[in-house]
SELUMTI-844330 format. One record per atom (N, C-alpha, C): residue in one letter; residue number from 1; x, y, z; atom name. Coordinates in Angstrom, 2 decimals, decimal comma. Atoms other than C-alpha are relative to their C-alpha. Last residue first. Example, Ala and Ser with C-alpha at 12.3 -4.5 7.8 and 13.67 -1.06 7.14 Angstrom:
REM SELUMTI-844330
SITE   type   seq         X         Y         Z   atom
SITE      S     2     -0,82     -1,19     -0,06      N
SITE      S     2     13,67     -1,06      7,14     CA
SITE      S     2     -0,77      1,09      0,73      C
SITE      A     1      0,89     -1,19      0,00      N
SITE      A     1     12,30     -4,50      7,80     CA
SITE      A     1      0,90      1,20      0,00      C
***
This chain:
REM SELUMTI-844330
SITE   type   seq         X         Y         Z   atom
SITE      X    78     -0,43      1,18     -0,86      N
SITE      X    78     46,53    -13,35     48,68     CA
SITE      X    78      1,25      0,21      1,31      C
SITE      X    77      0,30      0,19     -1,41      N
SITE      X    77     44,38    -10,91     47,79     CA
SITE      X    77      0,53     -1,03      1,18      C
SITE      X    76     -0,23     -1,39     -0,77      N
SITE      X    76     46,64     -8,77     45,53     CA
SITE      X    76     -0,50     -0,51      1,40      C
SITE      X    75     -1,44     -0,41     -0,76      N
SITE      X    75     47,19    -12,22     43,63     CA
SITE      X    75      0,34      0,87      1,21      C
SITE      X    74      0,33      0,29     -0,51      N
SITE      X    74     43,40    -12,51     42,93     CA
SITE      X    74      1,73     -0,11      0,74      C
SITE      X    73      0,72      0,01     -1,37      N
SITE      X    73     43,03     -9,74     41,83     CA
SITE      X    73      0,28     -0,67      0,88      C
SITE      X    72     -0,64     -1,41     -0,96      N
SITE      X    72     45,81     -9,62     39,55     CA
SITE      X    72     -0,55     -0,18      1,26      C
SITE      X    71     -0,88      0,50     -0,46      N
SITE      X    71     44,32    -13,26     38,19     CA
SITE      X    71      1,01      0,87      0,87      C
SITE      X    70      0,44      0,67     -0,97      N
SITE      X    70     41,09    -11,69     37,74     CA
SITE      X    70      1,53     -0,84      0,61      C
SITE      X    69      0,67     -0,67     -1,15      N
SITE      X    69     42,28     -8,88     35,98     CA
SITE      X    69      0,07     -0,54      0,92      C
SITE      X    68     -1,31     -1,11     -0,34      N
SITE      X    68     44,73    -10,98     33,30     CA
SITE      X    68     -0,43      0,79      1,36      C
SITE      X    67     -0,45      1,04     -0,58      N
SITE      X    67     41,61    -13,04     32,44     CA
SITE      X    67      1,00      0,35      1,07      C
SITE      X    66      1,47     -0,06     -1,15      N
SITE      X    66     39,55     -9,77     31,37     CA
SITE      X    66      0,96     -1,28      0,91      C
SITE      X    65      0,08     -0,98     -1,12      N
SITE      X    65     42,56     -8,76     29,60     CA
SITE      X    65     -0,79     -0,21      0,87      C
SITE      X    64     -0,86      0,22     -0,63      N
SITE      X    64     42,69    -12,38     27,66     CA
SITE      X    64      0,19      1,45      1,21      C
SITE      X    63      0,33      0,86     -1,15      N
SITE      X    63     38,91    -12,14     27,17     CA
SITE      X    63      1,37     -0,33      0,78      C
SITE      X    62      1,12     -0,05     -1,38      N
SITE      X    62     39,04     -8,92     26,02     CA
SITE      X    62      0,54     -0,91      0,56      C
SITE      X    61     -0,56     -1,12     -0,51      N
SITE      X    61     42,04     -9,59     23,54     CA
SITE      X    61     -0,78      0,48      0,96      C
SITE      X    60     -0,78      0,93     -0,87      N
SITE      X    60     39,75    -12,89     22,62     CA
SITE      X    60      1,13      1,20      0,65      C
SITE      X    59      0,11      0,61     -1,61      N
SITE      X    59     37,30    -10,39     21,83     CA
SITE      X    59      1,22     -0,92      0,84      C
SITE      X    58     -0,91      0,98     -0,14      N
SITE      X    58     38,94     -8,15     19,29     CA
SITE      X    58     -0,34     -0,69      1,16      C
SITE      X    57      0,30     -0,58     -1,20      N
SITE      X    57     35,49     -6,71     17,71     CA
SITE      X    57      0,78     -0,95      0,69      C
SITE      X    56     -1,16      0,14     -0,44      N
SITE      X    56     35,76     -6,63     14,01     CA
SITE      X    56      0,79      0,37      1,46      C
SITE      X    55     -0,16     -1,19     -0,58      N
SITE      X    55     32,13     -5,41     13,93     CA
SITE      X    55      1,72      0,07      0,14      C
SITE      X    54      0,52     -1,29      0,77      N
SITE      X    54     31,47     -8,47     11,55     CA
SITE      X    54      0,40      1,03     -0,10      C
SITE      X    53     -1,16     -0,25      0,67      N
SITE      X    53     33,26    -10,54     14,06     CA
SITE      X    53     -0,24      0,79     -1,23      C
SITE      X    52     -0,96     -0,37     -0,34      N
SITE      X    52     31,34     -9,38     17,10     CA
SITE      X    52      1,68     -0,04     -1,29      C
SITE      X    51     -0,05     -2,08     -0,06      N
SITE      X    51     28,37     -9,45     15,76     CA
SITE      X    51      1,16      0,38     -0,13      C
SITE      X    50      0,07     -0,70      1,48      N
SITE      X    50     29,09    -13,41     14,70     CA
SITE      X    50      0,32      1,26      0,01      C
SITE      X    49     -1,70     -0,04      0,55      N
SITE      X    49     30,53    -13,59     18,39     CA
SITE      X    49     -0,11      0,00     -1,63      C
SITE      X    48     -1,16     -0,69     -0,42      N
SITE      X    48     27,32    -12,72     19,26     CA
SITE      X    48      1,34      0,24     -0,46      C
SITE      X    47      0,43     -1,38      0,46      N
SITE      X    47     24,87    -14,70     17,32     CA
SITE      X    47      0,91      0,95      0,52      C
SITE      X    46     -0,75     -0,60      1,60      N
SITE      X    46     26,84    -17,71     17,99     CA
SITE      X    46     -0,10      1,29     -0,14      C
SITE      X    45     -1,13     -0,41      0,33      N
SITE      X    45     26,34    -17,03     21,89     CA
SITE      X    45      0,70      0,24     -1,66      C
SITE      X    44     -0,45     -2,16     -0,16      N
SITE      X    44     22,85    -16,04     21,24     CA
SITE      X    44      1,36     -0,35      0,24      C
SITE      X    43      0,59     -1,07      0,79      N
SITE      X    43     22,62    -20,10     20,24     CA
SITE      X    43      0,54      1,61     -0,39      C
SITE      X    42     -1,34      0,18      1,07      N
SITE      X    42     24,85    -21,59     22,26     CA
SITE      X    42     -0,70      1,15     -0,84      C
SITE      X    41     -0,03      1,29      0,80      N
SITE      X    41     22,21    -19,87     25,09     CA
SITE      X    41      1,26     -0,09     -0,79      C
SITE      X    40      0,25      0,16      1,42      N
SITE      X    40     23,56    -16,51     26,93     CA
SITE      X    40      0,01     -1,80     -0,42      C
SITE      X    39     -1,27     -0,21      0,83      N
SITE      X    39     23,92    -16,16     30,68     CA
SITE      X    39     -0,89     -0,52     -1,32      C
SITE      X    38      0,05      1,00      0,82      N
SITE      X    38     21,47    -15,19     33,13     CA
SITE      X    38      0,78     -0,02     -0,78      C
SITE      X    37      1,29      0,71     -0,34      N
SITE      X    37     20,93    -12,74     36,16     CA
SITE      X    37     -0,29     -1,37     -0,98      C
SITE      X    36     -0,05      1,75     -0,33      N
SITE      X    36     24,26    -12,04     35,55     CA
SITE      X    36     -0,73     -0,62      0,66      C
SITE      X    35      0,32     -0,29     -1,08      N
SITE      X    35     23,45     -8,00     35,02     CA
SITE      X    35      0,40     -1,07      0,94      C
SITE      X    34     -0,41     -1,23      0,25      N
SITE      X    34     24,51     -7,78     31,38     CA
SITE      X    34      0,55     -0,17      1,90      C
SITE      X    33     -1,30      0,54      0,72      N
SITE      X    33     23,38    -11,13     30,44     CA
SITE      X    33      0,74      0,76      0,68      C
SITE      X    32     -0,54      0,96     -1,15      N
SITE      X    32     20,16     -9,70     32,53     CA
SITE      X    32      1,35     -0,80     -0,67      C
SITE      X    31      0,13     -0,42     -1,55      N
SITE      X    31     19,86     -6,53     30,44     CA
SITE      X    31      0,54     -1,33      0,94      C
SITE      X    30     -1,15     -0,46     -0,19      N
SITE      X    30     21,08     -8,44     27,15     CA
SITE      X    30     -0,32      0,66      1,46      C
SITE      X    29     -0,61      1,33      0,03      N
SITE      X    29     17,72    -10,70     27,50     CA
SITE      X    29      1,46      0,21      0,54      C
SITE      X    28      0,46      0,59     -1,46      N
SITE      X    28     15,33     -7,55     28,76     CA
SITE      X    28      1,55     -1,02     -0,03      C
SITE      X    27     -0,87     -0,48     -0,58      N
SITE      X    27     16,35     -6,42     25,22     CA
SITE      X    27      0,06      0,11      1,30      C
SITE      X    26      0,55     -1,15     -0,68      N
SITE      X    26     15,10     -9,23     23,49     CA
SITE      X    26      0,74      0,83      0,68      C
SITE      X    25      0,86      0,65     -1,72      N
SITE      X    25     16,81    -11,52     21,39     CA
SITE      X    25     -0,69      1,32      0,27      C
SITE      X    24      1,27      1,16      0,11      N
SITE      X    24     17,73    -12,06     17,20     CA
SITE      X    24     -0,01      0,52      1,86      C
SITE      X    23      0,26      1,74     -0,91      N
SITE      X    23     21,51    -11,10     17,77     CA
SITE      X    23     -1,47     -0,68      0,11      C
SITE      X    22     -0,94      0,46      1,30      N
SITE      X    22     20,96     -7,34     15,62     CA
SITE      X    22      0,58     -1,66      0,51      C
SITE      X    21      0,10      0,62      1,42      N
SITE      X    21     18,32     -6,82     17,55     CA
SITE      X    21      0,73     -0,53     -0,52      C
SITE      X    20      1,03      1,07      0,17      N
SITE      X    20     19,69     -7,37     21,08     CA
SITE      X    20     -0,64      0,15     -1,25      C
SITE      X    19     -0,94      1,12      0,15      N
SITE      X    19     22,77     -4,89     20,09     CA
SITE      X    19     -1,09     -1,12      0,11      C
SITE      X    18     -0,38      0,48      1,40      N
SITE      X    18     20,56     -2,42     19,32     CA
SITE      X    18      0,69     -1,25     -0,33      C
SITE      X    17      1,27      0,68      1,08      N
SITE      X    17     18,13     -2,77     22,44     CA
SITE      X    17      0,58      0,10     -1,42      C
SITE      X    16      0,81      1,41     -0,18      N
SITE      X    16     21,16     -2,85     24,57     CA
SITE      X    16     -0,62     -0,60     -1,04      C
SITE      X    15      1,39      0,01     -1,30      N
SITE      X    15     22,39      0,48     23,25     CA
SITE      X    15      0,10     -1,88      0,18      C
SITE      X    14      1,46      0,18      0,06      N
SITE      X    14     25,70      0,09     20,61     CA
SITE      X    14     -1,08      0,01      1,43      C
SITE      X    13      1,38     -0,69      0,01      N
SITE      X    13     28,59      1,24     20,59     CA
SITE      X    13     -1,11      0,06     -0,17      C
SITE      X    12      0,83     -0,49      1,61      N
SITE      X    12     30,57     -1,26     19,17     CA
SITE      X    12     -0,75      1,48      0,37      C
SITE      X    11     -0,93     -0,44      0,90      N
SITE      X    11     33,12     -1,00     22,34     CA
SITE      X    11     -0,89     -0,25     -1,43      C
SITE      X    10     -0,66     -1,09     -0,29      N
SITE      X    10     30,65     -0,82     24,82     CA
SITE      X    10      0,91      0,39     -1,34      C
SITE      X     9      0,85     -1,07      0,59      N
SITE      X     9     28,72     -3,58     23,43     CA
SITE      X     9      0,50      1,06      0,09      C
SITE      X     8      0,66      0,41      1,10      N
SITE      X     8     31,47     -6,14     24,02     CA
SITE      X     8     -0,85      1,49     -0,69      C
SITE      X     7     -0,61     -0,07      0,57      N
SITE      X     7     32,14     -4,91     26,85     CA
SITE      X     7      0,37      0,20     -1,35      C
SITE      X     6      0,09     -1,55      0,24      N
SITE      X     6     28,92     -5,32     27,94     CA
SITE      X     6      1,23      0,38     -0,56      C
SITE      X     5      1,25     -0,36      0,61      N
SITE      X     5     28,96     -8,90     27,17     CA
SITE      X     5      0,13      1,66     -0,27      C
SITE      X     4     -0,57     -0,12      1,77      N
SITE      X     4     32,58     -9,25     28,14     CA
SITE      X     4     -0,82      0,45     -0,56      C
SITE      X     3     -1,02     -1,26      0,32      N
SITE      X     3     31,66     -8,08     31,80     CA
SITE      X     3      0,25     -0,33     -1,56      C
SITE      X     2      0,39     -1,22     -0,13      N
SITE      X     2     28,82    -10,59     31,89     CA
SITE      X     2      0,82      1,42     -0,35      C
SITE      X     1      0,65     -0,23      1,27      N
SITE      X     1     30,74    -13,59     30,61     CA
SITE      X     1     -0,74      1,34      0,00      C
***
């Protein structure tokens, strides 16, 4: 969830502290989301994937590339 998070922000362009306004949190909150010191309530997840569809922000295309990684990886290590 961490890598999507930023991800996520990366591709709106947004700072931390913009993207934590516009989701209602703090920007300490996205720092550790960020960092996987903690993961996102249901809550900030709605708020998110609202942003995200607003921003027309193709996550599930993330999440299937992000899926796609880990399964490379884990091929390479076997």
């Amino acid at each position: 969830m961490r890598e999507l998070i930023k991800q996520i922000r990366e591709y709106t362009g947004l700072s931390q502290t913009e993207m934590a306004k516009k989701i209602g949190v703090q920007f300490a909150t996205i720092n550790r989301w960020e960092n996987g010191h903690s993961k996102p309530t249901r809550l900030a997840e709605e708020g998110l994937f609202a942003l995200c569809k607003e921003l027309n922000v193709p996550v599930y295309d993330m999440i299937i590339e992000n899926i796609k990684r880990e399964v490379s990886s884990l091929s390479v290590e076997a």
